[in-house]
C-alpha positions as CSV (number, residue, x, y, z in Angstrom):
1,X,66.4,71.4,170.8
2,X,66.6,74.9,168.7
3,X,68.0,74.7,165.4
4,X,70.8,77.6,165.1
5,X,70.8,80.0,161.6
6,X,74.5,80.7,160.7
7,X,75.3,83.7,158.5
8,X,78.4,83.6,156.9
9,X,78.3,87.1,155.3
10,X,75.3,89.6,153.6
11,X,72.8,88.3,151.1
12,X,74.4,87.7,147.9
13,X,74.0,90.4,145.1
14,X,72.1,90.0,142.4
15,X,73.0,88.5,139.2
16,X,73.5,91.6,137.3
17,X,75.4,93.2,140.1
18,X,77.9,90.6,140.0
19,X,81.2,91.2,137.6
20,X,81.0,87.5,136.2
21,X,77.5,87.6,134.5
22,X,78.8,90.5,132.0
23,X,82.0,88.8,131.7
24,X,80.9,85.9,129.9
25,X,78.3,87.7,128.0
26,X,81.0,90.2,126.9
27,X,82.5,88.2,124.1
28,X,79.1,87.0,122.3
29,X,78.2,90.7,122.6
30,X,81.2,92.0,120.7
31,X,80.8,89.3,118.2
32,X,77.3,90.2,117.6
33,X,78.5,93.9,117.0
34,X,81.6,92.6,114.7
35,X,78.6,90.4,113.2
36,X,76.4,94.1,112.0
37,X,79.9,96.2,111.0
38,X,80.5,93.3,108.2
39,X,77.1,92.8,107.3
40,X,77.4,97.0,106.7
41,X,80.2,96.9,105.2
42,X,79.5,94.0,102.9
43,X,75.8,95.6,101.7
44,X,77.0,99.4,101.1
45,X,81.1,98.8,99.3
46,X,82.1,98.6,95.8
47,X,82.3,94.6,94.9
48,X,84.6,95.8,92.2
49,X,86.4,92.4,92.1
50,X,83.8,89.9,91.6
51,X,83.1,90.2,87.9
52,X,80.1,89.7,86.4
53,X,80.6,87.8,83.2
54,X,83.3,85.8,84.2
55,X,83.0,83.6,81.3
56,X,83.3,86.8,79.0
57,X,86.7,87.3,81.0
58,X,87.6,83.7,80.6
59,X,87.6,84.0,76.7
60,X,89.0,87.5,77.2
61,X,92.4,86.2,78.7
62,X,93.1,83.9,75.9
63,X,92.9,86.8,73.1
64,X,95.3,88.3,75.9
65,X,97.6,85.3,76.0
66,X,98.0,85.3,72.0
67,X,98.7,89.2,72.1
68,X,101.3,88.4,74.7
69,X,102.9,85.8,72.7
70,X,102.9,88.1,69.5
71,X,104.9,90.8,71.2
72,X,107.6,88.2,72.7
73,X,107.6,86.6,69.1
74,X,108.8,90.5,67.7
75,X,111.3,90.5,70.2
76,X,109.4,93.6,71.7
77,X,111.1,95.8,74.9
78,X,109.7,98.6,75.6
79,X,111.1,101.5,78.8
80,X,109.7,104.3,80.2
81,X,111.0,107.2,81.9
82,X,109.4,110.5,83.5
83,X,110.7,113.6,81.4
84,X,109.7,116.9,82.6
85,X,105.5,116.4,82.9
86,X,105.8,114.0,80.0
87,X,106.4,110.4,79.9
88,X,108.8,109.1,77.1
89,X,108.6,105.6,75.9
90,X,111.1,104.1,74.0
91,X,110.0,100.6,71.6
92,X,112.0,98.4,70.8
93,X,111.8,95.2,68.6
94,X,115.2,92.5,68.5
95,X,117.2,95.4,69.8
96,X,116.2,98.2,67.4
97,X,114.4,100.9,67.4
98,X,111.0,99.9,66.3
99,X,109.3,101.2,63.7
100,X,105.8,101.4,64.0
101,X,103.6,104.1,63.6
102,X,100.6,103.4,65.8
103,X,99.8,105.3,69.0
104,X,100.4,103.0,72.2
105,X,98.2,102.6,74.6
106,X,99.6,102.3,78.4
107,X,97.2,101.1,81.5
108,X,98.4,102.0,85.4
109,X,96.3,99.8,87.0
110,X,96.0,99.9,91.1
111,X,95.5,96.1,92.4
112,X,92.7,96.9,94.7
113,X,91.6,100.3,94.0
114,X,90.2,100.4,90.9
115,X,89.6,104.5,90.9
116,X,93.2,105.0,90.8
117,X,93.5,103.6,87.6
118,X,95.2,105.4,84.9
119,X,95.7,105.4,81.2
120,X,97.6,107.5,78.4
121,X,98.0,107.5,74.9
122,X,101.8,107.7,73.7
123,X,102.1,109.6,70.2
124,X,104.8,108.1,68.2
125,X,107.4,111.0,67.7
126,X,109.5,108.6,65.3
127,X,112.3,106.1,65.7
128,X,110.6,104.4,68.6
129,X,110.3,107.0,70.9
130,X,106.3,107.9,72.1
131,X,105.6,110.8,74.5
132,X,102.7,111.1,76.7
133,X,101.7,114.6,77.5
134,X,101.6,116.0,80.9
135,X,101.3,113.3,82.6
136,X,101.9,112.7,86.7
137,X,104.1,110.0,87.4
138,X,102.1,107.6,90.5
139,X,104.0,108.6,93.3
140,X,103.4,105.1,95.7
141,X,102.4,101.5,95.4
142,X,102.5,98.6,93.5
143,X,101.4,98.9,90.2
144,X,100.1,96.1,87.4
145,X,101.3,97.7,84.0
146,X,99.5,96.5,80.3
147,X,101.1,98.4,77.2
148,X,99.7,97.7,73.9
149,X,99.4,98.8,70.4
150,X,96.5,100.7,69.5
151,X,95.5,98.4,66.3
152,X,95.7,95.5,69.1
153,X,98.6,93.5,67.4
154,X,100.5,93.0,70.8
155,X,100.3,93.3,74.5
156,X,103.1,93.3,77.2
157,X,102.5,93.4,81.2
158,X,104.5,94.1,84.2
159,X,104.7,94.5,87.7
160,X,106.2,97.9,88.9
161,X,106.8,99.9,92.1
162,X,106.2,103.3,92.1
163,X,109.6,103.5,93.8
164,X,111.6,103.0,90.9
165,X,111.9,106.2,88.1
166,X,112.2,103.8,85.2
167,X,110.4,100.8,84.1
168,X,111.4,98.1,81.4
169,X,109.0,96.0,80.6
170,X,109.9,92.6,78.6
171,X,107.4,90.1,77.2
């Protein structure tokens, strides 16, 4: 008796020739690669919100929270409006024109980019009106506002779209 060899097609490729092998490997391979992008990422950016002395901050926000309740206790309203290249303020305490005569202090302040930033110092020009001089008007986003007194007496915050040409800001 002979024993018969069948062939039922060529010799089979090799592993690396074959489509499947680099199939499967393909999604640990781009997962590795995702892996070193955030690793690079994560060594060489700007960790500008993770603060340092959080406690520091901690105690911080409660002098804020007593500012805050001093300028709701005056009754404080304060609205802005783009004049020109300036930027008139208009104070107001219980409905009046407030009459105070320190400079106010008024913070732009980007919610992620910390480089856009901006801050101006309004004059007081009298009877509750404060201009800041040529100053540029941010032109998109969403912006956190914080206006205060010089001297420190009171603070007031709001949210504000750089859609809108006027902003009120309540306590």
């Amino acid at each position: 008796m002979t024993a018969k060899v069948i062939t039922i097609g060529p010799d089979p490729k090799p592993w690396y020739r074959q489509g499947w092998p680099w199939l499967l490997m393909l999604m640990p391979g781009l997962a590795v690669v995702g892996g070193v992008i955030t690793a690079y990422l994560a060594i060489s950016s700007n960790h500008a919100l993770v603060v340092g002395e959080y406690w520091r901050e901690g105690k911080a926000i409660n002098h804020s929270l007593a500012k805050e309740a001093q300028a709701k206790a005056l009754g404080l309203e304060l609205s802005m409006q783009q004049v020109g290249s300036d930027l008139r303020l208009q104070l107001r305490s219980m409905g009046q024109a407030a009459q105070s005569t320190n400079p106010i202090r008024v913070q732009w302040i980007h919610p992620t980019l910390s480089g856009r930033d901006r801050m101006g110092i309004a004059m007081p020009q009298g009877l509750g009106v404060y201009r800041i001089a040529d100053f540029t008007w941010p032109k998109e986003g969403h912006w956190q506002l914080m206006v205060e007194d010089a001297g420190g007496a009171w603070r007031m915050k709001a949210v504000w779209s750089a859609s809108s040409d006027e902003v009120v800001i309540r306590p």
